[in-house]
N, C-alpha and C positions, 0 to 999 in steps of 0.2 A: 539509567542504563538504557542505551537504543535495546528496540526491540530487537533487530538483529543479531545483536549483540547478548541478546540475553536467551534468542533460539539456541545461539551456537553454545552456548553455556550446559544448557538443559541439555542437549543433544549428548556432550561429552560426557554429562553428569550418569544421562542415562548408560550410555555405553562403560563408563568404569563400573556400575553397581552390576549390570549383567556379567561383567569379566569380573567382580571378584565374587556373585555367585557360582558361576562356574568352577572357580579356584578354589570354592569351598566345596562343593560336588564331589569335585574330583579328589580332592582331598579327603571326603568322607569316604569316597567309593574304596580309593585304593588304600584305604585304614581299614576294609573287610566292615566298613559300618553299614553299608547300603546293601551290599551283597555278600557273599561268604567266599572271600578270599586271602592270601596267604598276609598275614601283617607283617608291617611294614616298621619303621624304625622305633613308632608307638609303643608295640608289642614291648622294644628291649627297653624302655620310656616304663611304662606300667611294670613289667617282672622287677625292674631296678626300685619304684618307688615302694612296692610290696616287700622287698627285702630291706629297704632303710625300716619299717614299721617291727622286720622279725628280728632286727639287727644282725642280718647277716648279710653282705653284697654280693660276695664267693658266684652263689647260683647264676645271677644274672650275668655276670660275666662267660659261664658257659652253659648258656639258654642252649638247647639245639635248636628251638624256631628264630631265635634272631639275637645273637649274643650284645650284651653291653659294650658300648663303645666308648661311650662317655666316664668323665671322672666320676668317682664319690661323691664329690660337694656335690656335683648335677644331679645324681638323685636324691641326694635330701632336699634338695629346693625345688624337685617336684615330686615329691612325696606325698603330699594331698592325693595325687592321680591313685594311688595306693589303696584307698578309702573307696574308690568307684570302681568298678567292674569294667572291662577291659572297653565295651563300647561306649558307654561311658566318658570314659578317659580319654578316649579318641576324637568324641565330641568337644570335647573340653579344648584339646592341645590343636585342632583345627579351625577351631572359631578363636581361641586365643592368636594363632597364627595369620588366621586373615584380619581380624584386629588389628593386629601387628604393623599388617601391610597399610592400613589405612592410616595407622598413627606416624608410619614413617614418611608415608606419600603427601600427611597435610602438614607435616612439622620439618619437611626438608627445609626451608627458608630459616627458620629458627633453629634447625639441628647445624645448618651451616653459616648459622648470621648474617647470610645475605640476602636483600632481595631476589625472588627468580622471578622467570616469566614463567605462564600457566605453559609454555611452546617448550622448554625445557625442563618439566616438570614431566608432561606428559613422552617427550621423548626421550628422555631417565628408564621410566615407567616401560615403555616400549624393549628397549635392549636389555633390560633384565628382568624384562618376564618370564621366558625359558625358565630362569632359572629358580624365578618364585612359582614357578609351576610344579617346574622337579623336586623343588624343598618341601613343598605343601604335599603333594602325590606321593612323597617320598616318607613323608613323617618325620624331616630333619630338623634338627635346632637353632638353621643359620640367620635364620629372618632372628629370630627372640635374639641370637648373637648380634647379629648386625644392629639391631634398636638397643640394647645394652649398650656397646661400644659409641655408638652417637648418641647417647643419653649421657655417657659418662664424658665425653670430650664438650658434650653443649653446656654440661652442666661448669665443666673446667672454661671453657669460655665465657661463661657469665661469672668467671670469680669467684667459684664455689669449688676449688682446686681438691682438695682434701676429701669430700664425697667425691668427685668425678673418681678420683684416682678410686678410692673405693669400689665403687661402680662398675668398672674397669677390670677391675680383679673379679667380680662374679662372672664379668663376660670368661675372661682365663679362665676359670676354675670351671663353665661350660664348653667351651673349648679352645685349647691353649694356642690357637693360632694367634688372636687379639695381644699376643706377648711384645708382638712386633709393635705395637702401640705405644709402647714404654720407649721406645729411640724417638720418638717425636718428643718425650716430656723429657728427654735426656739430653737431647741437642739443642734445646730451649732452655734446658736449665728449671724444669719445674717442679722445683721440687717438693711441693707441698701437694702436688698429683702425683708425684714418685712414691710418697712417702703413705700417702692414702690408698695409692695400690700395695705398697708392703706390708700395710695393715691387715689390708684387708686378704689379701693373699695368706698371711699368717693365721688371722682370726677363722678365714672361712673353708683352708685348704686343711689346716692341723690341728685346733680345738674344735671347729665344729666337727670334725668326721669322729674323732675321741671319745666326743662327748656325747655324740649317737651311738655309735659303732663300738662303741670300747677301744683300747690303746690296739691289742692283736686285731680285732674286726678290718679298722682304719685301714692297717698294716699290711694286712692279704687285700682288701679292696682295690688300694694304690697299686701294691705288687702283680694282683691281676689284671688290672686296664694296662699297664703299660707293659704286658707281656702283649695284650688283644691289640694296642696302639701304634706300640711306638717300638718293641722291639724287633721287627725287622728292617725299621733305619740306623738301628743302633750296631756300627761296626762291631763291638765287643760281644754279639749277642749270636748266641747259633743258628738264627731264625735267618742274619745277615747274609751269613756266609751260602747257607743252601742254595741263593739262586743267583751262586758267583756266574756261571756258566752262561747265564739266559733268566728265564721266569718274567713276569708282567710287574713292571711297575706302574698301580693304579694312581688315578686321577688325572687331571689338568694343570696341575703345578708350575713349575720352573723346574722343579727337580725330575720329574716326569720324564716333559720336552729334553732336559739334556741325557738322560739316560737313553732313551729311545732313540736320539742322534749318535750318539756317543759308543754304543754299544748294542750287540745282535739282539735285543730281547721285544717281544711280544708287543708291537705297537696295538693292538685292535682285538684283544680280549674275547668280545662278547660274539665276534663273529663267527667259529668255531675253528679259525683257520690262524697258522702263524704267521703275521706279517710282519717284516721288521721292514725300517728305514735309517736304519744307524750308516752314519757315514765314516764310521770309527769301528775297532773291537779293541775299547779301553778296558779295566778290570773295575769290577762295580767300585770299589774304594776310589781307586783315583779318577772314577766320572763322579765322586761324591765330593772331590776335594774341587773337583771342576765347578761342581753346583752352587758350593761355600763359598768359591771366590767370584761365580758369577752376582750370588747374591749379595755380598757383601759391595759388591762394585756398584749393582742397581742401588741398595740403601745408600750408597754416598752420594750416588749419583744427583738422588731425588732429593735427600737433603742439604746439598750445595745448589740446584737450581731454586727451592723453598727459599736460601738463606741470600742468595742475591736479588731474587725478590722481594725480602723481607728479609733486610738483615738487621741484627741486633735481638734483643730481648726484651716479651712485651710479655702483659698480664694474659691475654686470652691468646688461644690459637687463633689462626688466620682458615676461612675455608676452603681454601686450597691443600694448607695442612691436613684438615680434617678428612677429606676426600682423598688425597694421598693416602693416609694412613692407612682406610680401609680398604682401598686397593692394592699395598702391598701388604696388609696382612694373609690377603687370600694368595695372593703372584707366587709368594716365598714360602710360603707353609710348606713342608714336605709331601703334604697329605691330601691338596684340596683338589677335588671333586667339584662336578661342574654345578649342582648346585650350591655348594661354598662360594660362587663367583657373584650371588646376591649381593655381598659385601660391594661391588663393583658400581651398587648404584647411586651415590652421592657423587663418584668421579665422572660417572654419564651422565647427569643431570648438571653439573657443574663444566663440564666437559664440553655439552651444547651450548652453554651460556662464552665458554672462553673463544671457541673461533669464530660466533656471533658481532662479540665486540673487539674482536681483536682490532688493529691498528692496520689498516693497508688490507689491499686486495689479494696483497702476497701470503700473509699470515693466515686469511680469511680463506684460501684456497685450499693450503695445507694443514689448517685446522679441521675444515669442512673432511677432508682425504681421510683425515687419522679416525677422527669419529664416525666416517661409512664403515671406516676399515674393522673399527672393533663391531659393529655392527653387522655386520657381512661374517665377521668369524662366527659370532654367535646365530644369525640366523642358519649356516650353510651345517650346523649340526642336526638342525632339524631335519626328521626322513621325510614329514611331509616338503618341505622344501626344497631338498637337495636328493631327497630319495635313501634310503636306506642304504646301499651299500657305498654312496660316495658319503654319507653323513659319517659313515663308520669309520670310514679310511681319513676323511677330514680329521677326525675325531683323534686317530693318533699321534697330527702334530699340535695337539697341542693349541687349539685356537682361541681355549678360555683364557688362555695366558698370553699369547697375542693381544688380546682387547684389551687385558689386564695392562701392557705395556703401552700399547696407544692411547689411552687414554691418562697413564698416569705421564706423559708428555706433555699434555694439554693443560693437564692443571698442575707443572710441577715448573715446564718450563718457560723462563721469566718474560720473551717475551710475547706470551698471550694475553690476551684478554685486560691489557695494564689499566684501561678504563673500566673497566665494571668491579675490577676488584677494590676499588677506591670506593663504591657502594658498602663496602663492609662496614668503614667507619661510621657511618649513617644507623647503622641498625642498634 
């Protein structure tokens, strides 16, 4: 190896191990580990693993310092933390989490079959660090979701179809956005991942909570996350109807962005002021029917440019598929949050690779466009970069899902990058 060659090496080496101490810092700090401060997602992490041990879930779900968010199965599967005392536990689920990060960052080429360049690996890394910051600082699950979900699809790519799909299901059964995952093994016909995720969905979502919890335990557990989750997207549910008028729909979604255009309600939340930008005053139902049929347009969408690039049916995914998948499981989620957009980083890392080698200076321009472009949405949320009160107001349309859409362009439509995806066969 030139020595020059091997300065630049070390240089980088050094700079990613100080950025993921940092990531671990910060992560401790604002876990209340370093200093005495309010916890953070940990907190409802530890009170949920403490009640899988009393067999009761009920509490965690209405913590008053930081209520349960997650399923059942997610705290029996980290119930261990149970065992350890809350700072503790916080070391544990912070060092597991920057693990995490290193295990996805040296195993992208293997998670996606393809050869990368170290140039696209690191600028992956780049665009969704934000949001490995925010997950870490934050105490989120999305990193441990995101390495499940490309665990279980690498593992479905190497011909181990039946665990993947299993696999797959713990990602669900921690959080149910990764559902959207199941239309890739369904448009492909796979169904020996299909069938491994119904197992395992069945095995780990309704004997295992029984079998902790008792049959009523389970029963109030499930019945109270998804009063905490999911019932105020739930039209039938009285939580819906309250904020017919107005009220904040949180996150960075798809579903978000069209409510916030579509209707007078509360773009900018945190800032203590009402702002909307709705260019409509639709009624939240029929901007909900608007969102169903916009998402339902994007998955076909994305799955007819996949299938003209790769048509017919084959043994493993392709990594474009893989990369898709986890970009729209976060795009379409009803519920996701900008650091849910972690998920985002196999399609930016794969994403740099596609208008790299695209074919022509024309593809290579508007490849190069799409991937500043998600780039720029994500930096221009930062207050140190864009300032605080333009981050906040950026913040309302919706930018995480911008990125989310330019980038799943790049690695969806057929033609980019037609020479290097031909590397795949190779691996």
């Amino acid at each position: 190896m030139p020595s020059q060659h091997r300065r630049l090496l070390l240089a980088l080496t050094a700079v990613l191990v100080v950025l993921w101490i940092v990531l671990v810092v910060r992560g401790l700090g604002k876990a209340g580990v370093l200093i005495e401060k309010r916890p953070n997602d940990i907190w409802a992490y530890h009170v949920a693993a403490r009640g899988v041990w009393e067999r009761d879930l009920v509490p965690s779900y209405n913590d008053p310092e930081r209520s349960n968010l997650y399923p059942p199965t997610f705290a029996i599967l980290v119930s261990p933390l149970g065992l350890l005392g809350y700072r503790g536990a916080a070391v544990v689920w912070v060092l597991l989490s920057g693990a995490l990060v290193v295990w996805i960052f040296r195993s992208m080429e293997r998670s996606l079959t393809i050869p990368l360049s170290p140039v696209a690996k690191g600028a992956g890394l780049l665009l969704v660090l934000r949001m490995i910051d925010g997950d870490m600082a934050n105490g989120n699950a999305n990193i441990a979701v995101l390495a499940l979900v490309l665990g279980a699809l690498g593992l479905a790519a190497r011909g181990r179809e039946l665990w993947g799909g299993g696999l797959l299901a713990v990602a669900i059964l921690a959080k149910v956005s990764p559902v959207i995952v199941l239309a890739l093994g369904a448009y492909r016909l796979r169904w020996r991942f299909l069938l491994g995720a119904a197992i395992g969905l069945v095995l780990l979502g309704a004997v295992l909570p029984v079998a902790v919890l008792g049959p009523q335990g389970a029963s109030e557990a499930w019945a109270h996350w998804y009063r905490n989750t999911l019932d105020h997207v739930d039209p039938a549910s009285e939580a819906y109807s309250k904020a017919e008028g107005g009220g904040y729909e949180p996150g960075q979604s798809l579903r978000a962005l069209v409510h916030r255009l579509l209707r007078p309600t509360d773009a900018t939340s945190h800032d203590g002021e009402v702002v909307t930008i709705h260019l409509a005053s639709l009624s939240k139902r029929t901007v909900d029917v608007v969102y169903l049929g916009l998402a339902l347009a994007i998955l076909a969408a994305v799955l007819l440019g996949l299938w003209r690039r790769a048509p017919g049916l084959r043994r493993a995914f392709r990594p474009e598929e893989i990369a898709a998948a986890c970009a729209l499981m976060v795009l379409l989620a009803p519920l996701s949050r900008k650091a849910h957009f972690v998920a985002l980083w196999p399609a930016a890392v794969l994403g740099f690779e596609a208008w790299r080698h695209s074919d022509g200076r024309r593809l290579q321009r508007v490849g190069s466009g799409l991937w500043s472009l998600a780039l720029v949405c994500v930096a221009a949320t930062s207050p140190d970069i864009a300032g605080r009160a333009a981050a906040t107001y950026f913040l309302g349309y919706c930018p995480f899902s911008l990125a989310a859409l330019a980038l799943l362009a790049l690695v969806s439509w057929p033609g980019f990058f037609p020479r290097v995806i031909q590397l795949a066969k190779k691996v």
